[in-house]
C-alpha positions in Angstrom: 44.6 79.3 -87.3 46.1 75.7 -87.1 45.4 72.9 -85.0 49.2 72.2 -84.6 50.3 75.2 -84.2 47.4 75.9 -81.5 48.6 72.7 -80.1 45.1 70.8 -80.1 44.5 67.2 -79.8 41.9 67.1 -82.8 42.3 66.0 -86.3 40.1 66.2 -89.5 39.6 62.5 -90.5 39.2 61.4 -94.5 36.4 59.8 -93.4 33.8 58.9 -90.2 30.5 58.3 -89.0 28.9 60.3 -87.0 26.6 58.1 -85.0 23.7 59.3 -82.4 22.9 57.1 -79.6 19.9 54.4 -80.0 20.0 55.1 -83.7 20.8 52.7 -87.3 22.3 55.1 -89.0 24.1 58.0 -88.9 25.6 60.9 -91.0 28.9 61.5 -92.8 29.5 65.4 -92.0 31.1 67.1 -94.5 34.3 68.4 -92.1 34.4 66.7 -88.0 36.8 67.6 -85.8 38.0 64.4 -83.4 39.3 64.7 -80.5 42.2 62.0 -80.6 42.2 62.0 -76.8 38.7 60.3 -76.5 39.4 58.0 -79.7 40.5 54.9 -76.6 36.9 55.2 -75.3 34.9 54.8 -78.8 34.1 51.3 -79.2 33.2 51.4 -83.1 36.3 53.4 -83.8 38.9 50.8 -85.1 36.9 48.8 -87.2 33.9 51.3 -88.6 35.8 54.7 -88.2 32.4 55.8 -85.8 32.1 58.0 -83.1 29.5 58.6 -80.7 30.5 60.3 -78.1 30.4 63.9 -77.5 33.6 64.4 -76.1 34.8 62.6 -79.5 33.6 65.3 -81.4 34.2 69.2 -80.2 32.8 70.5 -83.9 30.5 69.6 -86.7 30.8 71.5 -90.1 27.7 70.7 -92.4 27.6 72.6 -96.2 23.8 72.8 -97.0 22.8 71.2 -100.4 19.8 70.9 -102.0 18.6 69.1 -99.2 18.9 71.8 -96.3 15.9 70.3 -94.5 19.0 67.4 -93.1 21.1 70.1 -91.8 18.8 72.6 -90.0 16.0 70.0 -88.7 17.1 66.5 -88.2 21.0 66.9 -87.9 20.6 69.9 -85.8 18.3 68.2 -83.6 20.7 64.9 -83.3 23.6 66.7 -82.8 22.1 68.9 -79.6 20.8 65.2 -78.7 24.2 64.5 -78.4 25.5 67.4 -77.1 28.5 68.2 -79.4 29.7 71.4 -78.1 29.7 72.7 -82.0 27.7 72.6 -85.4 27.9 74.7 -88.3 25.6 74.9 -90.9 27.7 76.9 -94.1 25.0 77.8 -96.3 26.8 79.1 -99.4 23.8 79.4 -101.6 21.2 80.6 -99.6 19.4 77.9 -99.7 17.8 77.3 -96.5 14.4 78.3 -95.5 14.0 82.1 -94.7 13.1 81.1 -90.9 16.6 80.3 -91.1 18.7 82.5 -92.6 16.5 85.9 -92.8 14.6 87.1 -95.7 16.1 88.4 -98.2 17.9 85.2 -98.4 21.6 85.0 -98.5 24.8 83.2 -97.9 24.9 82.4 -94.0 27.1 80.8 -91.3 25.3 79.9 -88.7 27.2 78.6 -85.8 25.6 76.9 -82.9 27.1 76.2 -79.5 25.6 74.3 -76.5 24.4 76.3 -73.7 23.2 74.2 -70.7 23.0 71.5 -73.4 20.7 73.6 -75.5 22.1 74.7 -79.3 22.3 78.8 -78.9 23.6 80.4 -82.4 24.8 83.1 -83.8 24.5 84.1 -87.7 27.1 85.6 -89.6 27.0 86.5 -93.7 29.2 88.9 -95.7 31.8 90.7 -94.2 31.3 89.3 -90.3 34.1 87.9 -89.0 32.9 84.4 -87.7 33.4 83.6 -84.0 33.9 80.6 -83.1 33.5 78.7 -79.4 36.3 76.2 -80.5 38.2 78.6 -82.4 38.4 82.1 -80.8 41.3 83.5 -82.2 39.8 82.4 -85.6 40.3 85.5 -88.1 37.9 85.0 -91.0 34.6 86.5 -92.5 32.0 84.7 -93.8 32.8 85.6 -97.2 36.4 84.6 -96.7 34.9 81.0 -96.1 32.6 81.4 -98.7 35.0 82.2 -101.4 37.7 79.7 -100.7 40.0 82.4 -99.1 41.3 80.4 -96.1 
């Protein structure tokens, strides 16, 4: 899977701010995928490499750390608040609570994708092979992703 050879207008930036609406701050994800299409209509873009608009952003790839709380409460909630169409939460380590990612913990992709504006998601660990909204022609497990394999 390639963005250039699927002929998409997206791009992985080095760095950008992701930045919800009436808010002071926002967050660095760890991988975005920007839409260079919308890039004309984001007003923070040339001088603070910010976006804030939804159709700036069709995916969101966060890798859970010791603070896991971030990516399953508070960015999860600000990036359905926003509606980007995709957010990832890669938890490598199992680190999230078991609400989360099922009990006995382990490694889990969960993948959420807006449904009449509402984050719907799907779980995927081991051997699945991840599927993707953005991506459905994507042809990797979660354990592919996991160890490095792509």
């Amino acid at each position: 899977m390639s963005i250039k050879r699927l002929k998409l207008p997206y791009f992985i930036p080095k760095t950008v701010l992701v930045k919800p609406p009436r808010k002071s701050s926002g967050y660095s994800p760890d991988v975005v995928l920007i839409n260079d299409a919308n890039l004309q209509n984001e007003e923070l873009w040339e001088k603070e490499s910010t976006v804030t608009q939804s159709k700036s952003i069709p995916l969101v790839i966060e890798v859970v750390s010791s603070n896991w709380e971030d990516d399953y409460y508070t960015k999860l909630g600000n990036y359905e608040a926003m509606k980007i169409p995709e957010y990832w939460i890669v938890d490598y380590a199992a680190l999230g609570a078991r609400k989360f990612i099922g009990n006995p913990k382990q490694p889990t992709i969960s993948i959420y994708h807006l449904v009449d504006e509402e984050y719907q998601f799907t779980q995927f660990q081991n051997s699945e092979r991840i599927i993707s909204p953005t991506f459905p022609d994507l042809k990797l497990t979660a354990n592919q992703i996991f160890n490095g394999a792509l």
